[in-house]
C-alpha positions in Angstrom: 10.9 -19.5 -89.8 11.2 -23.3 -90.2 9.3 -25.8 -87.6 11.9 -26.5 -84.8 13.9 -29.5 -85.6 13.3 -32.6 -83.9 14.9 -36.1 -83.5 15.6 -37.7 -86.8 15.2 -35.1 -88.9 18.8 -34.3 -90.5 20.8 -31.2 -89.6 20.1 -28.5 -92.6 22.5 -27.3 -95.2 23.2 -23.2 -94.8 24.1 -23.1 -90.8 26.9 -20.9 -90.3 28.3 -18.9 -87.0 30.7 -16.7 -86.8 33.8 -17.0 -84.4 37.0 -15.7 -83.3 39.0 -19.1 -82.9 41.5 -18.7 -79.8 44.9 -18.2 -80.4 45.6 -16.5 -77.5 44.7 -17.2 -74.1 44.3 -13.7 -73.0 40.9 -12.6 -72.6 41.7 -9.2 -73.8 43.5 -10.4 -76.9 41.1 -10.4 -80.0 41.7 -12.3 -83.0 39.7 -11.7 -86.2 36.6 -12.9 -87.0 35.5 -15.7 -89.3 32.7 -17.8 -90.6 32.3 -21.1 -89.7 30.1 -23.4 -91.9 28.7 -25.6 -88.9 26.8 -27.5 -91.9 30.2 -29.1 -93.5 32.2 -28.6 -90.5 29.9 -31.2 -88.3 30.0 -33.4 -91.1 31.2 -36.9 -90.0 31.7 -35.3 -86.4 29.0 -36.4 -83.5 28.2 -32.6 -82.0 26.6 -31.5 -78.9 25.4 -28.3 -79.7 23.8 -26.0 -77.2 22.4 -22.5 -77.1 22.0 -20.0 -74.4 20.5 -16.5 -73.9 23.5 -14.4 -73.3 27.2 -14.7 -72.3 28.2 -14.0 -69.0 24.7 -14.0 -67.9 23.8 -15.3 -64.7 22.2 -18.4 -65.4 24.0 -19.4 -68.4 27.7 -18.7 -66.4 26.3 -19.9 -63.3 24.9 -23.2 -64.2 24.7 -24.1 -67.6 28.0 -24.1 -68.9 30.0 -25.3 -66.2 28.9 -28.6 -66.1 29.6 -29.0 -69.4 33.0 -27.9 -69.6 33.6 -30.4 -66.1 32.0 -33.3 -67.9 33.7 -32.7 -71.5 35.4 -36.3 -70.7 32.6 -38.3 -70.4 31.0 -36.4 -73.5 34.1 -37.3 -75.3 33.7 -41.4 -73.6 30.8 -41.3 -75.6 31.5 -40.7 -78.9 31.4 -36.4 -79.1 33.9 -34.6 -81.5 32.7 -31.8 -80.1 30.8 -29.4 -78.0 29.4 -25.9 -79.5 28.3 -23.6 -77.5 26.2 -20.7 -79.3 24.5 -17.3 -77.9 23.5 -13.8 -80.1 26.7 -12.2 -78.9 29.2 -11.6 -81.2 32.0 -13.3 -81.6 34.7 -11.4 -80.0 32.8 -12.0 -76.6 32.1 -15.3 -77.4 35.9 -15.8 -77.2 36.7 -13.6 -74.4 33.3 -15.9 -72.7 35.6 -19.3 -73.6 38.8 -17.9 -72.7 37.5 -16.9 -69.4 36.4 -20.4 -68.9 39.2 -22.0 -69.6 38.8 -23.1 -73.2 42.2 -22.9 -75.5 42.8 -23.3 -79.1 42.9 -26.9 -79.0 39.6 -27.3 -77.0 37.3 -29.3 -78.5 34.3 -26.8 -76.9 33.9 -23.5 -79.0 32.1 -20.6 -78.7 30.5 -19.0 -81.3 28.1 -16.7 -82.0 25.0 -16.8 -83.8 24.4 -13.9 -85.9 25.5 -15.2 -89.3 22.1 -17.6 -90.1 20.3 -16.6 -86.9 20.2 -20.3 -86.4 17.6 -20.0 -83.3 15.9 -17.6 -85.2 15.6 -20.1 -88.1 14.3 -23.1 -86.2 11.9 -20.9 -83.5 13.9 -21.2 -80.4 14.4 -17.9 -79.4 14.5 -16.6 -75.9 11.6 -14.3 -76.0 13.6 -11.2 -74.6 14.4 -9.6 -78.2 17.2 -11.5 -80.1 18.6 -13.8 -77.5 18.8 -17.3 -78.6 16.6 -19.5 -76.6 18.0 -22.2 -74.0 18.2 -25.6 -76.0 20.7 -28.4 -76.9 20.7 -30.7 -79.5 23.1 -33.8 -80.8 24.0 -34.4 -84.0 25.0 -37.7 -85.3 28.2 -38.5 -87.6 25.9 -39.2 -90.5 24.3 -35.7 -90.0 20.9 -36.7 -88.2 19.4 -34.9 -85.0 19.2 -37.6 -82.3 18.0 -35.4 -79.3 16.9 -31.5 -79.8 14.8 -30.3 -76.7 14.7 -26.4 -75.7 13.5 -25.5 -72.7 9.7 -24.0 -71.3 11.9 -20.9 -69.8 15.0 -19.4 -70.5 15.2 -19.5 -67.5 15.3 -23.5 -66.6 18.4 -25.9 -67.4 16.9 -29.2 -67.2 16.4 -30.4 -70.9 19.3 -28.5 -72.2 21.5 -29.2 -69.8 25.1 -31.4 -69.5 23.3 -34.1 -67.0 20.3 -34.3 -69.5 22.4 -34.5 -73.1 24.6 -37.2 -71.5 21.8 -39.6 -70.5 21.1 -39.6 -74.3 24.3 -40.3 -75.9 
């Protein structure tokens, strides 16, 4: 396990999810799965990149999400490509989780899930409740350098990881 990564220190090489990109917007529909290399795609791209426990879980549907799907806009006003949500389901649900909220195939807010790298698992922000990803959001700058990466005390809080907090630092 590496020491979590902090601001300034530059996003590492190796980070890849895996995804099902949306191509329908039926929840039901699957498409296939793929890797995504997040190290070369975020490459030149300012990314807001947040973790949660679980899909559809209460907390992360209820009140961590939403507000950043509302406030996409004023993410994009300042200067985000895009917005990647992550969680240690697989991708499939991670689709169905986007589709569900609204998020089509030319959404600049994906879902993806975390089991290629075990990217939480990597940097030691892990939920503590088995192999759920911990509750933390991080940007990434075009030039590839973390400029805010906070997770939070409990899974249970969104305060740090949250849309209201990331904005305040762009």
């Amino acid at each position: 396990m590496s020491a979590p990564l902090k601001a300034g220190d530059q996003f590492p090489e190796g980070v890849k999810f895996e995804w099902a990109p949306i191509t329908d917007p039926d929840p039901t529909a699957c498409g296939m799965p793929q890797d995504y290399n997040a190290s070369e795609e975020f490459k030149g791209k300012k990314v807001v990149l947040v973790s949660v426990p679980g899909a559809f879980t209460p907390g992360c549907q209820g009140h961590h999400i939403p507000p950043y799907l509302k406030q996409y806009s004023k993410l994009a006003s300042k200067g985000v490509d895009l917005v990647v949500i992550i969680a240690f389901n697989d991708s499939w649900v991670m689709s169905a989780w986007g589709k569900v909220n609204g998020v089509t195939k030319d959404s600049k807010i994906l879902f993806m899930s975390d089991t290629k790298t075990k990217f939480s698992e990597q940097i030691g922000w892990m939920a503590g409740m088995g192999e759920r990803n911990g509750r933390w959001a991080m940007i990434i700058e075009k030039d590839g350098k973390i400029s805010y990466a906070e997770t939070e005390k409990s899974p249970r809080e969104v305060t740090v990881s949250g849309a209201d907090a990331v904005l305040s630092k762009l």
